[in-house]
C-alpha positions as CSV (number, residue, x, y, z in Angstrom):
1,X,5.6,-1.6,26.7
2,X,8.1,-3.2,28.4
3,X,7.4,-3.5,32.9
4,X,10.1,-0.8,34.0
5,X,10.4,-3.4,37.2
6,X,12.2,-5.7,34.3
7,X,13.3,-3.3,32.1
8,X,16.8,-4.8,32.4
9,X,16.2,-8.2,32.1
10,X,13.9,-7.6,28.8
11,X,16.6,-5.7,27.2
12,X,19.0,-8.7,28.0
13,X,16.5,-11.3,26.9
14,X,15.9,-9.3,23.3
15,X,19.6,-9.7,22.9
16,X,20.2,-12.8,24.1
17,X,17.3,-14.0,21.5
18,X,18.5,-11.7,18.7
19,X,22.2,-12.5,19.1
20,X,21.8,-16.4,18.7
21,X,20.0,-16.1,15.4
22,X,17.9,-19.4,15.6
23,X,15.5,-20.8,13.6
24,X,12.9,-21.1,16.3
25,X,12.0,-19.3,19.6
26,X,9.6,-20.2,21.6
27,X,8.4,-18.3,25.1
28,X,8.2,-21.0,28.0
29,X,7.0,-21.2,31.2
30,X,6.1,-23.4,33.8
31,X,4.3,-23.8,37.2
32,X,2.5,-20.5,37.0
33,X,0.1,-21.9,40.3
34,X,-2.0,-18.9,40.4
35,X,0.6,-16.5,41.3
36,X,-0.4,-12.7,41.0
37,X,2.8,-13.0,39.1
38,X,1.4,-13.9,36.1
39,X,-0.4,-10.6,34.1
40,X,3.8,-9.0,34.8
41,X,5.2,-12.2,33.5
42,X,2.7,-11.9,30.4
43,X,3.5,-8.1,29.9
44,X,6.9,-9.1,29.9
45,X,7.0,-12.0,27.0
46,X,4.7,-9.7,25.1
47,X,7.2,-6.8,25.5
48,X,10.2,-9.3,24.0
49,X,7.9,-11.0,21.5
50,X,7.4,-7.6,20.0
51,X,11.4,-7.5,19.3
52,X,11.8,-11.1,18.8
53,X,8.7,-12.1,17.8
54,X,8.4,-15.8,19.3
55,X,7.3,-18.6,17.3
56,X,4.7,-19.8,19.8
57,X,4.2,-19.6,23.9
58,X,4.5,-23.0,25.9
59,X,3.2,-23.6,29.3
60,X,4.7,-26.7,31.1
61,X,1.3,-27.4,33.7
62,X,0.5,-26.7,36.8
63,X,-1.8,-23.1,36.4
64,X,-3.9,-24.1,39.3
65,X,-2.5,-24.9,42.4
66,X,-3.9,-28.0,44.8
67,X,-6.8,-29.5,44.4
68,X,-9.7,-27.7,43.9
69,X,-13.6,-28.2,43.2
70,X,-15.0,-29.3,40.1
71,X,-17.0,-25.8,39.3
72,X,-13.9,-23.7,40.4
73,X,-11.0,-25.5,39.1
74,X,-13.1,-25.3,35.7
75,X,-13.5,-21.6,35.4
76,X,-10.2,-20.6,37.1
77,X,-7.9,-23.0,34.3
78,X,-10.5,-21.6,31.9
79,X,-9.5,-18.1,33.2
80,X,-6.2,-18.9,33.4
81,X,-5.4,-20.6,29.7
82,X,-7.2,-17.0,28.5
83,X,-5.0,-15.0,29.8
84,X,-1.9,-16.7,28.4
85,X,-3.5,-17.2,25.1
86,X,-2.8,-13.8,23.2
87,X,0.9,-13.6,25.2
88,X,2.8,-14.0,21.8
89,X,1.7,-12.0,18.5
90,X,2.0,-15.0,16.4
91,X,-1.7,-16.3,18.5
92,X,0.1,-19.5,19.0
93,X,0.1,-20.3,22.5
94,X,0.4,-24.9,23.7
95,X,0.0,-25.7,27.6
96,X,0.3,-29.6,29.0
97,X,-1.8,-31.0,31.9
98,X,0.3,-30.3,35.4
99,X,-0.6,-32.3,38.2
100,X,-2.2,-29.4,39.9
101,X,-4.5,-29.2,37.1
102,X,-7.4,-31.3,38.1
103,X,-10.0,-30.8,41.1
104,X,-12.2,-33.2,43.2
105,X,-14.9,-35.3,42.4
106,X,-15.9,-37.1,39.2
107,X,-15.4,-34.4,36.3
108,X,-11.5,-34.5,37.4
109,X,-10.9,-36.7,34.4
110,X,-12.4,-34.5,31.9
111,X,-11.7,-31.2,33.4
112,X,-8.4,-30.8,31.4
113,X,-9.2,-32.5,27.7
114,X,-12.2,-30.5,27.9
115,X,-10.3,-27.0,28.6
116,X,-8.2,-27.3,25.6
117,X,-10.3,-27.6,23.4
118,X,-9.4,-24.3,21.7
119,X,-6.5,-26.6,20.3
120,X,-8.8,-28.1,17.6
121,X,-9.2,-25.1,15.9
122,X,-5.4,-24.3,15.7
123,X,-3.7,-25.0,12.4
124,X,-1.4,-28.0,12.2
125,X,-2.7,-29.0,15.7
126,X,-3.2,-33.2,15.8
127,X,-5.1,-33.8,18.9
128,X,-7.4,-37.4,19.1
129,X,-10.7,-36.9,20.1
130,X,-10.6,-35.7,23.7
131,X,-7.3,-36.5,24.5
132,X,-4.5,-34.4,26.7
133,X,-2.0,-34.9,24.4
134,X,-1.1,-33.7,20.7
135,X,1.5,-32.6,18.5
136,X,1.8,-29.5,16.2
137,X,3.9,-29.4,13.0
138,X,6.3,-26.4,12.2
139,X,6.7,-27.7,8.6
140,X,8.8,-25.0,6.9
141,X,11.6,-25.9,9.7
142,X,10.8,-29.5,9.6
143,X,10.2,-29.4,13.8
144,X,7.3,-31.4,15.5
145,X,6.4,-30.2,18.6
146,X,4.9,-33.1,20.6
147,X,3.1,-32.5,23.6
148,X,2.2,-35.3,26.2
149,X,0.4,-36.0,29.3
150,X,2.1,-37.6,32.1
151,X,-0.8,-38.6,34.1
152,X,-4.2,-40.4,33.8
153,X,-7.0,-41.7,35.5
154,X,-8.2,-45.0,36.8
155,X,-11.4,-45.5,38.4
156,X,-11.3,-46.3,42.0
157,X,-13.7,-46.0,44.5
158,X,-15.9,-45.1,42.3
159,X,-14.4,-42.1,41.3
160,X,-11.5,-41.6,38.7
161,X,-7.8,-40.9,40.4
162,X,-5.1,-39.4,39.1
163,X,-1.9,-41.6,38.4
164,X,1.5,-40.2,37.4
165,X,2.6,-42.3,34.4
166,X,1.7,-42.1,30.7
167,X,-1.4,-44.3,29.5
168,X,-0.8,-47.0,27.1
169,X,-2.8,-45.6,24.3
170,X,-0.7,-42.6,24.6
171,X,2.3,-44.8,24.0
172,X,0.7,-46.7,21.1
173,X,-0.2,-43.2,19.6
174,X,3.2,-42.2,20.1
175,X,5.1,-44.7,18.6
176,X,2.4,-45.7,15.2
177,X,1.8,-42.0,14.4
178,X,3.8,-38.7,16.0
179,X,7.1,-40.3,15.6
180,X,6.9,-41.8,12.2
181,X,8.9,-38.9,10.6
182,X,11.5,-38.5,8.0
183,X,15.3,-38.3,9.1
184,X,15.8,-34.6,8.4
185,X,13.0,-33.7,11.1
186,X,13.5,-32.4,14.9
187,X,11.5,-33.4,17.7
188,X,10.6,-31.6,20.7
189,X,8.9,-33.3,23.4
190,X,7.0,-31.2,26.1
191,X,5.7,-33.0,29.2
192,X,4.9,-31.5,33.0
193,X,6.9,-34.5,34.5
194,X,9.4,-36.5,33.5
195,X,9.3,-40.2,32.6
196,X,11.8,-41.2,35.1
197,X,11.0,-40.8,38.8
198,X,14.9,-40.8,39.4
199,X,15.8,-38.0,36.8
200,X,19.0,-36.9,38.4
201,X,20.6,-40.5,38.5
202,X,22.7,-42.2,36.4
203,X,20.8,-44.1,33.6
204,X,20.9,-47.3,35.1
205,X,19.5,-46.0,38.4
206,X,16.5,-44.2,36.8
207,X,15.5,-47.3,34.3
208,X,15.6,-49.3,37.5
209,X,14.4,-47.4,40.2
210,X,11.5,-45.5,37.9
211,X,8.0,-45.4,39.9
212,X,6.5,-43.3,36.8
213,X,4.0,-46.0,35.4
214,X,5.0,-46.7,32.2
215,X,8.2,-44.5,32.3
216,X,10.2,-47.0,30.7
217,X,7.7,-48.2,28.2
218,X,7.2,-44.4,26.4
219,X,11.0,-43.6,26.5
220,X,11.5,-46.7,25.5
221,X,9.2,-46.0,22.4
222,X,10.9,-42.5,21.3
223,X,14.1,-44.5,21.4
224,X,13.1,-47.3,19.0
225,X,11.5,-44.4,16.5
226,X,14.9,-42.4,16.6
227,X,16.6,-45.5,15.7
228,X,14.1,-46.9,13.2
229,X,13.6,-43.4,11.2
230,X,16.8,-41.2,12.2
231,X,15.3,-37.9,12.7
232,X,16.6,-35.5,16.0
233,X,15.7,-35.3,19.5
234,X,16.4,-31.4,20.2
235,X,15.3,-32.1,24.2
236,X,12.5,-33.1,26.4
237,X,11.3,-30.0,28.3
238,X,9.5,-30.5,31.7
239,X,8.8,-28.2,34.6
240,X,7.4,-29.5,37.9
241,X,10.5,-29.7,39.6
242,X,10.6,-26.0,40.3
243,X,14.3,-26.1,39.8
244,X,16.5,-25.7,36.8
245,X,19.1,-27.8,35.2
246,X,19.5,-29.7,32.6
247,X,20.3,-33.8,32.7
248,X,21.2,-35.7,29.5
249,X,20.2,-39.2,29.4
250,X,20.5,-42.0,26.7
251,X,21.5,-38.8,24.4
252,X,18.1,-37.3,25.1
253,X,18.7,-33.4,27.2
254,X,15.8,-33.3,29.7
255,X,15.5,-29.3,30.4
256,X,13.9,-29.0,33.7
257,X,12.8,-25.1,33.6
258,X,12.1,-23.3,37.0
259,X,8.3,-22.3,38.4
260,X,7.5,-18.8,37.1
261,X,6.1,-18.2,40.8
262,X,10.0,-18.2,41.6
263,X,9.4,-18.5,45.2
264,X,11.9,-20.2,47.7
265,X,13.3,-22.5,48.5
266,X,11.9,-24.9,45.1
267,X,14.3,-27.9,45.1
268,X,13.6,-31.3,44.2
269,X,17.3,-32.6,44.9
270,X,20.9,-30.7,45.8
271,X,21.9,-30.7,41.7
272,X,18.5,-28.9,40.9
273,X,19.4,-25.4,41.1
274,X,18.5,-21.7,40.2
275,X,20.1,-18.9,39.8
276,X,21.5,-16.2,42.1
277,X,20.6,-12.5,40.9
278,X,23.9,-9.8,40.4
279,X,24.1,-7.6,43.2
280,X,23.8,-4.0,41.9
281,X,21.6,-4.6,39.2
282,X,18.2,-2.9,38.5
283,X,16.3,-6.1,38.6
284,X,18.4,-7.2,42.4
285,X,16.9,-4.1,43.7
286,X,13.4,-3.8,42.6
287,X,13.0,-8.2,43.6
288,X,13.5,-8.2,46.6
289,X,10.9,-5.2,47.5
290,X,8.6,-7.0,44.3
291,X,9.3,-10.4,45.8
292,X,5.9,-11.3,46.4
293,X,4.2,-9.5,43.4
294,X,6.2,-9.5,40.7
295,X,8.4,-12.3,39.1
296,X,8.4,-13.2,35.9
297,X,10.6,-16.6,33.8
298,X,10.9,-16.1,30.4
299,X,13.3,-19.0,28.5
300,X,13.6,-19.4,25.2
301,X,15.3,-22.1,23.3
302,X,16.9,-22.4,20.2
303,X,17.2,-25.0,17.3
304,X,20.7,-23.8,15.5
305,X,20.5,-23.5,11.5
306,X,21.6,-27.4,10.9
307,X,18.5,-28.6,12.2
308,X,20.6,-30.3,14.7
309,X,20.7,-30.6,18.7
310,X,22.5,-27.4,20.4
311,X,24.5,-27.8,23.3
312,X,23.7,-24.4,24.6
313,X,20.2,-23.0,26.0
314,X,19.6,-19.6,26.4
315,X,18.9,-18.0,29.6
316,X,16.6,-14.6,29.8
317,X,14.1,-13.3,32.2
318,X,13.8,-15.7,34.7
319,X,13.0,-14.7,38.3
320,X,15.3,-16.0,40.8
321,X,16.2,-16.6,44.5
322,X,17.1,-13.4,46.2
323,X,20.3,-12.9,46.4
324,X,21.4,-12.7,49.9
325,X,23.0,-14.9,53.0
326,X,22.7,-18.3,52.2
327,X,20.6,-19.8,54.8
328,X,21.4,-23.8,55.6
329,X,17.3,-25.0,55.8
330,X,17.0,-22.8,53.1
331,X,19.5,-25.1,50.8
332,X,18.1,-27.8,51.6
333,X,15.7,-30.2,49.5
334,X,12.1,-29.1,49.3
335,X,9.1,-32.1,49.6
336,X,5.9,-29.7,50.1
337,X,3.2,-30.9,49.6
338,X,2.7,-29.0,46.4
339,X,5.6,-31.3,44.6
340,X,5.4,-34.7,45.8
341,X,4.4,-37.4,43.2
342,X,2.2,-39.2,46.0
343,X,3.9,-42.5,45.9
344,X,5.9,-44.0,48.7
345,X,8.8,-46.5,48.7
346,X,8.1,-50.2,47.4
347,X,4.3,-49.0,46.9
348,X,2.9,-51.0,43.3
349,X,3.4,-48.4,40.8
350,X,0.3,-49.2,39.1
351,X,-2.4,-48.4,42.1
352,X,-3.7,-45.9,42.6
353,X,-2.0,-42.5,44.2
């Protein structure tokens, strides 16, 4: 049964979904951060996925918001992944490690392989042993879905610290294994983060100005295999940004897909941007009385019959900005502390955060 709150919106998004006649669909959201939003923003992919019925459910990171003890942070993700789990009717539901996702203290490291570990008993799920990252094989439409971590740890102190980069073994795994695929394939690539620090630059600018450790090196990887083997990059899809645009670099579309809490402002940078709800609609007058209880983003994306890249992206369900007088401090970039990368200017990439 479809929320009445977002009745509107749902009967849009089954259109939208129906209309583009794709070969895949897939439910995504990101930056959920413990909002109370999320059972309404479950009950309405559910609603769709019983029209549209979605391939799988994706969740970009970030369920848990700051950093929280070791004995907390484990049941609430624990709690949280459940109750994503059963969103789509298909069962298939694939999350990634946000930066929000770890807690204090020395189980930090093994807080997330550990919670995932439902993923080993999924079909066509390639995870190594204890790993945050994997990839999942759609066969019959020749789509890999690849999944990767963009932070690890290194001991310091005594104690293992999160750093935002991609670990070498990641890399290695990347490049001698998940991207060794025929030339009639398409890749996906899912990550919380981005590879480059400077996303919304030009390309020089973010090869050269990129404080994600080992940015360079894992981009650098999916381009060699797209050259070497010729199969498709459909997009890499990140949230963390809690904006929504999408930037093409190097031929690769980096989807940046907007926090399902949908609270305000949530900029990274002026270009990042969300949309503005139609005055006069059902859904612009039930959000701004339901701004603080119920939002919802539901995106899907499409990979067009040819098995290559679209240009286009749908748009469906997403909870916005309230519509309203623009207010100047409001427009500006946000840098709370929820969103910052914890690196300074001219700090070594490779210590610590």
């Amino acid at each position: 049964m479809i929320n009445q709150c977002y009745e509107y919106e749902a009967a849009h998004t089954i259109q939208d979904v129906l209309s583009c006649n794709g070969d895949l669909n897939i439910a995504l959201v990101a930056d959920s951060h413990l909002d109370n939003s999320v059972p309404a923003t479950i009950e309405n992919i559910s609603a769709v996925d019983q029209a549209v019925q979605f391939d799988c459910c994706v969740h970009l990171g970030d369920f848990l918001a700051g950093e929280i003890g070791g004995r907390y942070a484990k049941l609430l993700l624990r709690q949280q992944l459940a109750l994503f789990r059963p969103t789509v009717s298909s069962g298939r539901f694939f999350p990634v490690q946000g930066n929000h996702d770890a807690c204090s203290g020395p189980y930090s490291a093994r807080l997330w392989p550990e919670a995932i570990g439902f993923l080993d008993a999924e079909q066509n799920v390639r995870r190594p042993a204890q790993k945050p990252y994997y990839y999942v094989d759609i066969a019959k439409k020749k789509v890999r879905l690849v999944f990767l971590c963009s932070y690890y740890y290194k001991q310091h102190g005594g104690e293992p610290v999160m750093i935002f980069g991609y670990e070498e073994e990641q890399i290695q795994w990347l490049q001698n294994e998940v991207l060794v695929l025929p030339a009639d394939w398409t890749v996906m690539l899912f990550s919380h983060d981005a590879p480059f620090s400077a996303l919304l630059s030009d390309e020089k600018t973010a090869l050269e100005k990129n404080d994600i450790v080992n940015g360079n090196q894992i981009f650098r990887a999916l381009e060699q295999c797209r050259k070497q083997y010729g199969f498709d990059v459909a997009g890499w899809f990140i949230g963390h940004y809690h904006g929504d645009r999408i930037v093409t670099l190097f031929g690769v579309p980096f989807v940046i897909t907007a926090s399902e809490t949908a609270y305000d402002p949530q900029l990274f940078d002026d270009d990042v941007r969300f949309w503005e709800r139609d005055l006069g609609t059902p859904s612009e007058d039930l959000y701004g009385y339901l701004f603080r209880s119920l939002r919802t983003l539901c995106e899907f994306l499409r990979i067009p019959r040819t098995g290559r890249r679209s240009q286009g992206r749908g748009r469906c369900c997403q909870g916005r900005r309230q519509a309203g007088p623009v207010d100047a401090e409001r427009d500006q970039p946000h840098y709370g502390s929820h969103c910052r990368r914890g690196k300074t200017a001219g700090k070594d990439p490779n210590q610590p955060v």
